[in-house]
MIRO-846410 format. One record per residue (C-alpha): residue number from 1; x, y, z. Coordinates in steps of 0.02 Angstrom, whole numbers. Layout:
<recs>
REC     n       c1       c2       c3
REC   NUM        X        Y        Z
...
</recs>
This chain:
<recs>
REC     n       c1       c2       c3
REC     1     -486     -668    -1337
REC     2     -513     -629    -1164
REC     3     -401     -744    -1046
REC     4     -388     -755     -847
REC     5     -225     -771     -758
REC     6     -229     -837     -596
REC     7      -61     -778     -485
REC     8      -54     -861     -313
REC     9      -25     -712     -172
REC    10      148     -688     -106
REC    11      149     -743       80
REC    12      274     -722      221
REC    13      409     -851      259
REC    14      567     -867      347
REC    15      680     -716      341
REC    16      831     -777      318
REC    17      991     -715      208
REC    18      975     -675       30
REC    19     1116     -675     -108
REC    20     1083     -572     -281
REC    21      957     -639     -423
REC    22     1003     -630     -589
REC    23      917     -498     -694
REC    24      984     -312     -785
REC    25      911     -184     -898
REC    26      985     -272    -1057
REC    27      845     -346    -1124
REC    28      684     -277    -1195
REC    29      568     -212    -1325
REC    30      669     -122    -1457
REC    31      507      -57    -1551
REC    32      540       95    -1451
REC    33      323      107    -1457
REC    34      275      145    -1277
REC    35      171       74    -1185
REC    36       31      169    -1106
REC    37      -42      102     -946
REC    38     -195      218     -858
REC    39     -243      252     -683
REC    40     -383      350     -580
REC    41     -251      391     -454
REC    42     -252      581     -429
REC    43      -60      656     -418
REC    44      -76      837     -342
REC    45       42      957     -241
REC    46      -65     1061     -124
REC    47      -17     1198       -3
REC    48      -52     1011      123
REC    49       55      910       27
REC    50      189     1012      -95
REC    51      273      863     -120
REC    52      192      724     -146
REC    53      329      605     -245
REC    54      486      642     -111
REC    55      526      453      -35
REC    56      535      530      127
REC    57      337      583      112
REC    58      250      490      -22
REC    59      140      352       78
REC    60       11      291      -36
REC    61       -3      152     -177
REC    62      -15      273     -307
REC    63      142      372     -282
REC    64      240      221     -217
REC    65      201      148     -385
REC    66      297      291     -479
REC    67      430      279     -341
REC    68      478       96     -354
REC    69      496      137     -542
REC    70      632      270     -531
REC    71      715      255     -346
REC    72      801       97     -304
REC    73      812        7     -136
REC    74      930      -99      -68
REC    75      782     -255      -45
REC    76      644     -300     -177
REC    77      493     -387     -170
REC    78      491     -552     -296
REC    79      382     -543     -456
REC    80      292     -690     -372
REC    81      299     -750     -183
REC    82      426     -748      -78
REC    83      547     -653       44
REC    84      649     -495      -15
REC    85      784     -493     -132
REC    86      937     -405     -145
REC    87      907     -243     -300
REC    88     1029     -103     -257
REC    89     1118     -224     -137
REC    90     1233     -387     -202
REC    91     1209     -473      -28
REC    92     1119     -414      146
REC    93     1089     -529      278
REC    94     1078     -525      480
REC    95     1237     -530      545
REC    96     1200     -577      739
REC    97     1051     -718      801
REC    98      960     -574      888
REC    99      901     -488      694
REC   100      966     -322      770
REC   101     1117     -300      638
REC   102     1098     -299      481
REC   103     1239     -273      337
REC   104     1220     -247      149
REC   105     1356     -243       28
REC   106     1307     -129     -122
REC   107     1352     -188     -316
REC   108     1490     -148     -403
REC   109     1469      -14     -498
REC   110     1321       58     -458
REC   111     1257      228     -537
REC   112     1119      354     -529
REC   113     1046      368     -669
REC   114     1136      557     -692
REC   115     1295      456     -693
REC   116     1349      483     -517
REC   117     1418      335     -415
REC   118     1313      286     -279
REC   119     1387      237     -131
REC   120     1345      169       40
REC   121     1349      355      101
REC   122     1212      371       -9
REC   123     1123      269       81
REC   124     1144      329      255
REC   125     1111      489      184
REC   126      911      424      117
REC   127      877      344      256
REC   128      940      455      390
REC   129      857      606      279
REC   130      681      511      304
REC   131      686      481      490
REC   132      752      662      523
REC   133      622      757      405
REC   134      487      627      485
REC   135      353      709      380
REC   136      179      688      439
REC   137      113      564      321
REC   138      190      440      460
REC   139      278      344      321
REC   140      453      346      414
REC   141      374      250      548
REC   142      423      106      451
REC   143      611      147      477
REC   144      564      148      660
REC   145      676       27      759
REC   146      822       94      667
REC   147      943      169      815
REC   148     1113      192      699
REC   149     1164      158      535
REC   150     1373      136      476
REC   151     1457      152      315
REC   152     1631       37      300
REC   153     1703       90      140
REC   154     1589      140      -25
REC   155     1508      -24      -18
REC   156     1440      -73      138
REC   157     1312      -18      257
REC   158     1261      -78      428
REC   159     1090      -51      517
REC   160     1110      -59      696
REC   161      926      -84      767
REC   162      845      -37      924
REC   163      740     -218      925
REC   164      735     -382      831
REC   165      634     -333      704
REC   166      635     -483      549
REC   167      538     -379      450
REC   168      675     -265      430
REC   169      725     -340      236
REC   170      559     -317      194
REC   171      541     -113      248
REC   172      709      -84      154
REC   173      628     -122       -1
REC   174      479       19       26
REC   175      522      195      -55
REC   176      526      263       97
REC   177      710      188      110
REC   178      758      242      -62
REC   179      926      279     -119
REC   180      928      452     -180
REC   181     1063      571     -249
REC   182     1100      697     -105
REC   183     1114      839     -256
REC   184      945      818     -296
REC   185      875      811     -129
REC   186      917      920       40
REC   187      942      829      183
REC   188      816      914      308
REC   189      682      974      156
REC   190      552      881       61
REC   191      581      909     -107
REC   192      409     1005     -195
REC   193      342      969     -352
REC   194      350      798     -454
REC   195      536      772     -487
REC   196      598      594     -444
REC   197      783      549     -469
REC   198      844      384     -418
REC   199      939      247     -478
REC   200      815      110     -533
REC   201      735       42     -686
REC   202      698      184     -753
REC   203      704      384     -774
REC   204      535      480     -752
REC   205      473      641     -827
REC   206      298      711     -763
REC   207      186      837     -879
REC   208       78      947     -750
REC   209      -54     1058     -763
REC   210      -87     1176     -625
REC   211      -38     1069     -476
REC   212      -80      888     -540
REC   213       13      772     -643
REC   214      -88      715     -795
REC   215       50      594     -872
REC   216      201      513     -811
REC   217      333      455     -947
REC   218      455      323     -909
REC   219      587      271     -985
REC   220      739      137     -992
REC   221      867      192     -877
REC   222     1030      103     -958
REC   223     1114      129     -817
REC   224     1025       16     -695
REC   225     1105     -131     -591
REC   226      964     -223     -497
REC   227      842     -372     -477
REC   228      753     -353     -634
REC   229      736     -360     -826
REC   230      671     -212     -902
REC   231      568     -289    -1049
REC   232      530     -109    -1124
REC   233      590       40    -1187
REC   234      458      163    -1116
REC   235      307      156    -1028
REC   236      182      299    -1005
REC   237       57      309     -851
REC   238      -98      427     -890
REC   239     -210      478     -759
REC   240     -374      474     -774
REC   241     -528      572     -696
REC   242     -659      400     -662
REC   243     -656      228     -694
REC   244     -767      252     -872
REC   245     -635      374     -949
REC   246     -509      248     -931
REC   247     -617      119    -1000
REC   248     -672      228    -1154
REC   249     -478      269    -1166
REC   250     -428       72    -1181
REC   251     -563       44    -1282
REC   252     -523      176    -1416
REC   253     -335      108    -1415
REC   254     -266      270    -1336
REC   255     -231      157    -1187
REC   256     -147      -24    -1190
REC   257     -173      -66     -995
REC   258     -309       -5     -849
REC   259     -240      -30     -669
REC   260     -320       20     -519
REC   261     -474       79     -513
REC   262     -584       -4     -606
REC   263     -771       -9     -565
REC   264     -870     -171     -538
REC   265     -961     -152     -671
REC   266     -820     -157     -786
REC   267     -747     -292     -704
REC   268     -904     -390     -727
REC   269     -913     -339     -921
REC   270     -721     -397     -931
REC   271     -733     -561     -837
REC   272     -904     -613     -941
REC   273     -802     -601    -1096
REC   274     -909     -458    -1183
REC   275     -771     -352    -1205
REC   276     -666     -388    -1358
REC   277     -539     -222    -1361
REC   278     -484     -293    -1183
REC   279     -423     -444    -1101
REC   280     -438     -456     -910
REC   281     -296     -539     -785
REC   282     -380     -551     -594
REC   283     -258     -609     -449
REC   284     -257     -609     -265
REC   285     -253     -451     -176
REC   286     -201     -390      -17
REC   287     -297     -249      -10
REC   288     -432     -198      139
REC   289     -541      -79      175
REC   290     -590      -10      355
REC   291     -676      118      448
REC   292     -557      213      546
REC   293     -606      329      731
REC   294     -544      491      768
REC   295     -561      394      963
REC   296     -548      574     1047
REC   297     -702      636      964
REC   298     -849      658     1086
REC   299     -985      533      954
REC   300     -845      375      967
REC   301     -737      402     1114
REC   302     -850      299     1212
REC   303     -802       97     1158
REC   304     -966       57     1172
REC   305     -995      161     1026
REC   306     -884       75      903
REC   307     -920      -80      957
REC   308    -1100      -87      915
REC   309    -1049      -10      749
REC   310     -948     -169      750
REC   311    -1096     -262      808
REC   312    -1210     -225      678
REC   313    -1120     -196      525
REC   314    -1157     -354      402
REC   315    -1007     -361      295
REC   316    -1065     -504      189
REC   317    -1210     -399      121
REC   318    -1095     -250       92
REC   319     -977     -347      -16
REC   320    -1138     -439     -106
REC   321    -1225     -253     -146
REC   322    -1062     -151     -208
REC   323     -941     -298     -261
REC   324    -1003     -451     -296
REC   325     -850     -595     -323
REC   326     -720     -440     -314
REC   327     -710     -449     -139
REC   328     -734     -545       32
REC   329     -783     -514      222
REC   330     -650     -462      319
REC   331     -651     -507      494
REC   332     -478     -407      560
REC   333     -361     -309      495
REC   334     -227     -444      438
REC   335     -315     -509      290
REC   336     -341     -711      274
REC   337     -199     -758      158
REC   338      -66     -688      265
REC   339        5     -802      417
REC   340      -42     -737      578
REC   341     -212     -708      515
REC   342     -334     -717      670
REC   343     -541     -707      642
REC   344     -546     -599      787
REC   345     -696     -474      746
REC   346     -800     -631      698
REC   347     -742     -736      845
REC   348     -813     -580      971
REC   349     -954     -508      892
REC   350    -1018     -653      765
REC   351    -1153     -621      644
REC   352    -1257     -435      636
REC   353    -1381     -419      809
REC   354    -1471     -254      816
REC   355    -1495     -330     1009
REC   356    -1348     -363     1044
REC   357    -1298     -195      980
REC   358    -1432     -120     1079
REC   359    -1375     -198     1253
REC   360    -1206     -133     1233
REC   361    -1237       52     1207
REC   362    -1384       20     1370
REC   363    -1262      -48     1469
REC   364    -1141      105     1426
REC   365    -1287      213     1457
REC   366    -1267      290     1282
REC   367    -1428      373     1222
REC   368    -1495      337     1065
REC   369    -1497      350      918
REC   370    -1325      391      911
REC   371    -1305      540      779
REC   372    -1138      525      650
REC   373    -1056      562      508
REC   374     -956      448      404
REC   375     -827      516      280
REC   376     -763      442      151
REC   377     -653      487      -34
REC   378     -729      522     -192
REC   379     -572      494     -299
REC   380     -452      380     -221
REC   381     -518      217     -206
REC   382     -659      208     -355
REC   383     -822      245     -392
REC   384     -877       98     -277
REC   385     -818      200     -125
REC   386    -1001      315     -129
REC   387    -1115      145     -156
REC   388    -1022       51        9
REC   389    -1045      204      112
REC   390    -1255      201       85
REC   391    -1239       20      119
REC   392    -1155       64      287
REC   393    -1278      218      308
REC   394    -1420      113      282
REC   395    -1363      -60      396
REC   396    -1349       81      558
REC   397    -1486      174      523
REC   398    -1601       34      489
REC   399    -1550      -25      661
REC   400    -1611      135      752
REC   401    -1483      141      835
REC   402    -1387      272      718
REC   403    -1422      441      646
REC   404    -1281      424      498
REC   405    -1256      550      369
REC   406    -1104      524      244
REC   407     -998      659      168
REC   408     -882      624       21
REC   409     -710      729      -26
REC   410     -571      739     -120
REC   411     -421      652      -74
REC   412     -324      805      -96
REC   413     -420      873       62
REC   414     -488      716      130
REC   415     -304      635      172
REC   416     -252      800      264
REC   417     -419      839      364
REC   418     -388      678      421
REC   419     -231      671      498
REC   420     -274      851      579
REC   421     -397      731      663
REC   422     -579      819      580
REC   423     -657      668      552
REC   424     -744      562      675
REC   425     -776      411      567
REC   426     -701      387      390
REC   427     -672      257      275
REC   428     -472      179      209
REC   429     -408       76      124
REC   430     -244       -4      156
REC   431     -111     -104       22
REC   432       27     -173      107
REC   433      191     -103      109
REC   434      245     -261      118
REC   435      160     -459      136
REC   436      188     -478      324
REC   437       46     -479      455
REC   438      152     -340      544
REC   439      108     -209      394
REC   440      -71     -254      419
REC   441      -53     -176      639
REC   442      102      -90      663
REC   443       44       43      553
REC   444     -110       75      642
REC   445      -60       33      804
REC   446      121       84      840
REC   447      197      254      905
REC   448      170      393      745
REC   449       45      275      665
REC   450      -18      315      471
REC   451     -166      371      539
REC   452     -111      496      654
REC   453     -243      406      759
REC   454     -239      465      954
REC   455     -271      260      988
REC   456     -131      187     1083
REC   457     -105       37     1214
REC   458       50        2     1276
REC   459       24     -180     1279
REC   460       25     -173     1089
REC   461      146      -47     1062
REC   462      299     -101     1201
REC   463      266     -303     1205
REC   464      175     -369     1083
REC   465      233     -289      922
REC   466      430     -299      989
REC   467      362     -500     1021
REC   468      314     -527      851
REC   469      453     -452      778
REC   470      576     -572      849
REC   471      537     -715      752
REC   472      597     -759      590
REC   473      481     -901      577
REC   474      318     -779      567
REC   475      226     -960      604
REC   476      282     -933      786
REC   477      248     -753      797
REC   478       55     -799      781
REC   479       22     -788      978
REC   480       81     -636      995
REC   481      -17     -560      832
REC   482     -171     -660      872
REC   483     -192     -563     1044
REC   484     -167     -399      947
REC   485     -284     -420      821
REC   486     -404     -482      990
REC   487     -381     -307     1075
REC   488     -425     -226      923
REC   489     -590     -302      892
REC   490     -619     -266     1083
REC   491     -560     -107     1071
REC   492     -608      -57      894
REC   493     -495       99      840
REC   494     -516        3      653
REC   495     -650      -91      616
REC   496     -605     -198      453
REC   497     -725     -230      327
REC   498     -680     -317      169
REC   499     -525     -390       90
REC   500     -514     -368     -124
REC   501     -449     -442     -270
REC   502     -348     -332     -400
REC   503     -359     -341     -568
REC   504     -262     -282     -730
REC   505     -374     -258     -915
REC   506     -243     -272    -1072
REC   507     -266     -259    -1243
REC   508     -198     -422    -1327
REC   509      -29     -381    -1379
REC   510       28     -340    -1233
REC   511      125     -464    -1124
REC   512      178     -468     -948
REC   513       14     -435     -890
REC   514        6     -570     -761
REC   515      158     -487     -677
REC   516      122     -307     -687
REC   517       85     -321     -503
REC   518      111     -414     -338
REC   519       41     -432     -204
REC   520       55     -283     -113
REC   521      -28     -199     -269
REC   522      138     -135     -323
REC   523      151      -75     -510
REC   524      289     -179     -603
REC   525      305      -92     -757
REC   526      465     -171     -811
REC   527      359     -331     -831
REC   528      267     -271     -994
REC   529      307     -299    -1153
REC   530      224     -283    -1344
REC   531      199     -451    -1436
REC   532       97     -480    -1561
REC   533     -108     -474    -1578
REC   534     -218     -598    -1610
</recs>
């Protein structure tokens, strides 16, 4: 059998106060057989990066995915769509009409999963930890317009926030405001290595060779009070070196699910039905990919520069040469499913013009051909990744406009090199912390950006984000994010180019598949189970 589930994408709605869904950890497989999900994600700790699974510096799907296993947060994203719900929290709403305080009352009884309470101190402790260790993979950014934060009793906290911000539920379900155990954790050090102690679904034990991780076990914390049902006992994550060891892996049964990345090809092989060890569940993604610009560097500092790239680039073709029906053209840097969505790059540019391309590096009095390199990962985002960038190297160069060569690296010492600022040109991909057109800008855009990118307007950064983040109804924030998402295909710092589906392969006794992620291509391991084959 080889079935396709369809799961509509979350999208943003109103903001508005949330009480505590039912759920627990007091159901689930008793077979005590795990299950054993695989990945291409790469976990290493590098003289760069020694700690690559601490809330306050993991910033990337792969270790957020073994983070919102283990540490819980006060907010959770729904299995489906929807706004945040309450997980470590009972209740949290705003408690003023400006959405610049905002209280939580914790649950009863909460523990970690060592046994220790955990209180609302706790909490203060996480978050203020984060903000003060700030660590440069720009992840507490997202804790931001947080200016105080109050404890009354063991059970309730208070943020007190520079600016409206009604994304604020959503950011305090991202690891990066984690509830963690201040004996496990110092409050102005990262903590090396990968140990992760929290209080969520489940307990976590990595087995590391040298300085990667090569398997993740997790396992049924009984002592978790939250959101969800845990519908297993334990769940293993292996990580793989490619896409076709994972494959081989599911298809010899070592394996019972492949996550991210699979390569087109399989997912071609999957969706035609040819596969009978596997069953493939597709959904709607969130996911883009982008070319970002070091815009200090001597080849792109000149606009002119990146806009002809802009010009010229056909992303149709790209996404019809490397991925087929797994992706679309993506034409800014909110993708289309998510309100305040804005065609901006097509509404300036339109379709590929070599000409047009041509008049605006004459007119900036740029010689030609302009010479570059484009970077990109070997390991992070699949095997695709070295196929898209010839595509790219071949659309400038066939212009003559462009002299592009493309370099490929590790993500071990691409991610670093790049926020040092090395690269000129490279190539990202982005998976929302969250399903609000704010997680698809602010990031890139606002003070301490991801990207360590030297970009900034002040337009952007002091009126229009602070606009946007004002209303509760994101349908009448869309002026505000329509005229960022304008500046940015005039200005080009990003230049979008495609927008993905995600996908999930299962052998067919597994259930929960449809659910084993959202839309923000988070990992919900909780959601599988083992039924029966056939």
């Amino acid at each position: 059998m080889n079935r396709k589930t369809l799961v509509l994408p979350a999208v943003a709605g109103l903001l508005t106060p949330v009480l505590a869904a039912c759920g627990g950890s007091d159901s689930g497989s008793k077979s005590g057989d795990a299950i054993v999900v695989g990945t291409t994600d790469r976990f290493t700790a590098t003289s760069d990066a020694p700690a690559p699974l601490d809330p306050a510096y993991a910033y990337d799907v792969g270790t957020w995915n073994i983070l919102r296993q283990t540490v819980q947060t006060l907010m959770a994203q729904p299995k489906g769509e929807g706004d945040p719900i309450p997980d470590a929290a009972e209740s949290c709403s705003f408690t003023d009409s400006g959405s610049e305080r905002y209280a939580c009352k914790l649950r009863d009884g909460l523990k970690f999963a060592s046994g220790d309470p955990v209180t609302a101190q706790d909490v203060k402790f996480s978050i203020e930890r984060a903000l003060r260790i700030k660590a440069d993979s720009g992840v507490s950014a997202l804790l931001n317009t947080i200016d105080t934060i109050e404890t009354q009793g063991d059970r309730e906290v208070i943020f007190h926030l520079k600016t409206a911000d009604a994304t604020f539920p959503y950011k305090l379900s991202t690891p990066v405001a984690g509830i963690i155990n201040p004996k496990d954790y110092q409050k102005d050090k990262l903590r090396d290595g990968f140990e992760v102690d929290g209080s969520g679904p489940y307990t976590f034990q990595a087995d590391v060779s040298g300085n990667a991780m090569t398997n993740a076990t997790f396992t049924k914390n009984p002592s978790y009070k939250g959101s969800v049902t845990v519908n297993n006992d334990k769940v293993e994550l292996r990580s793989f070196s490619d896409a076709d060891a994972m494959g081989a892996a599911i298809d010899k049964g070592d394996i019972d699910v492949m996550t991210r990345t699979m390569s087109p090809a399989q997912i071609q092989k999957l969706d035609a039905g040819s596969d009978d060890k596997a069953d493939l569940v597709d959904m709607p993604g969130l996911e883009i990919r982008y070319l970002a610009f070091n815009t200090n560097a001597p080849t792109v500092k000149s606009k002119a520069v990146r806009q002809a790239m802009a010009q010229l680039i056909d992303r149709a073709a790209l996404v019809s040469k490397v991925y087929g029906t797994q992706a679309e053209p993506l034409y800014s840097l909110v993708p289309a499913t998510v309100t305040g969505h804005s065609n901006s790059f097509f509404n300036k540019y339109g379709n590929p013009s070599v000409a047009k391309a041509k008049d605006l590096l004459t007119q900036a009095g740029i010689t030609t051909p302009v010479k570059l390199t484009l970077h990109y990962t070997t390991d992070h985002y699949g095997s695709a990744t070295k196929k898209e960038f010839e595509v790219l190297q071949q659309q400038l160069n066939n212009s003559g406009l462009f002299d592009v060569s493309i370099q490929g690296h590790p993500w071990e010492t691409f991610r670093p090199a790049e926020r040092k600022g090395q690269y000129d040109v490279y190539g990202m991909g982005w998976f929302p912390d969250f399903p609000d057109a704010d997680n698809f800008l602010a990031p890139f855009l606002d003070k301490d950006n991801f990207l360590g990118s030297p970009y900034s307007n002040g337009t952007i950064q002091h009126t229009l984000i602070p606009q946007s983040r004002r209303e509760a109804n994101r349908l009448n924030a869309a002026k505000s994010l329509t005229q960022i998402q304008d500046t940015v295909a005039d200005d080009v710092p990003v230049l979008p180019l495609w927008q993905g589906k995600q996908y999930v392969a299962a052998r067919d006794d597994i259930t929960g598949v449809a659910y084993a992620l959202n839309s923000s291509s988070t990992l919900q391991l909780w959601e599988l189970s083992r039924g029966v084959s056939g």
